[in-house]
N, C-alpha and C positions, 0 to 999 in steps of 0.2 A: 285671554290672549295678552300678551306683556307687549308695553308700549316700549319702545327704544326711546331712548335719550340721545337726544344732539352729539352731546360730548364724546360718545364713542367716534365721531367722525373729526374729532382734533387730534388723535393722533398723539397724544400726553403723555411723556413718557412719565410711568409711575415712582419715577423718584426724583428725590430735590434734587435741584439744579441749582447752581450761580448765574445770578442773573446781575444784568449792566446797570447800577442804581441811576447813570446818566439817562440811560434809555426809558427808566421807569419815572424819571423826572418831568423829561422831554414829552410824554403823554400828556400831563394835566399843566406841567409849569411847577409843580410843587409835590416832590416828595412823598410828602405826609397825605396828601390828596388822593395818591396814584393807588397807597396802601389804604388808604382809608375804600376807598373804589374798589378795589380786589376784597377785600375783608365782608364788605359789603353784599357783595357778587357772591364770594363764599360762601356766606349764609344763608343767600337765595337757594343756591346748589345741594346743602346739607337740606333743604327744608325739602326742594324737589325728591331728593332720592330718599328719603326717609318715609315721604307720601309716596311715592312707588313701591318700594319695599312692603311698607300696610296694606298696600290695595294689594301685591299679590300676595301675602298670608290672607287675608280678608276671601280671596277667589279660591284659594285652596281651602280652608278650612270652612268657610260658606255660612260663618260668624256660632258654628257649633264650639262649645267650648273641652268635648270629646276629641280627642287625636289620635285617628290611629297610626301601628308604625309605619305605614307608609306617608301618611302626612307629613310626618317628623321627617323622614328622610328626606323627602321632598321639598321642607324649611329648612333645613338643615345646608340647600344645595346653594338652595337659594342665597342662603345668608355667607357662603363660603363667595357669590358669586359678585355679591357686592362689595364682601372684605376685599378683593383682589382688586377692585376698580381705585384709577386714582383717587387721590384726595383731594374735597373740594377746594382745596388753598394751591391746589395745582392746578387744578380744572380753571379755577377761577384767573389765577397767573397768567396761565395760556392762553384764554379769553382777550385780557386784556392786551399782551404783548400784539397779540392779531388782529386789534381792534375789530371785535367783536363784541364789545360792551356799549353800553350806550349808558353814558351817565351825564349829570347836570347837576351842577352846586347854586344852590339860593342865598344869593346876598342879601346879608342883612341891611336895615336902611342904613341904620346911622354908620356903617362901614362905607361907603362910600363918599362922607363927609371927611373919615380921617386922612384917604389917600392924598 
């Protein structure tokens, strides 16, 4: 049985957008922060759908390394199904404009001395 992913319930539309770099600022206070946070987030999301993706070839094929042609079509549908889904640098975008992220940066010590 396939597990659904959160993200089909954001709503993402599958193509880039222009987004408000103030707004993307206005999140963390800095910029490079805000992208560093989504990039981040992004990697999360490629890591999750890519383990989704093995577990169901892994449930279909049942770790036989025989295919028959109905398995193929079967990977085959599959893999058409996740080409179609956003990208995770959208996914992840979306996320954070919604705050829906949950992130935290660790100061280093001696940065605290120089402010």
């Amino acid at each position: 049985m396939r597990k659904d992913y959160y993200f089909k319930e954001l709503k993402t539309d599958p193509y880039i957008q222009t987004r408000d770099i103030i707004e993307l600022w206005q999140k963390t206070g800095n910029l490079f922060k805000s992208v560093r946070v989504i990039s981040h987030r992004a990697n999360q999301i490629q890591a999750d759908l890519l383990q989704m993706y093995k577990d169901e070839i892994e449930q279909i094929t049942g770790g036989s390394e025989f295919l028959a042609d109905e398995m193929r079509d079967t990977i085959e549908k599959i893999a058409v199904e996740y080409e179609q889904l956003p990208k995770p640098t959208l996914l992840a975008t979306e996320e954070f404009m919604q705050d829906k992220t949950y992130w935290r940066f660790i100061e280093e010590e001696g940065e605290e001395d120089q402010k």
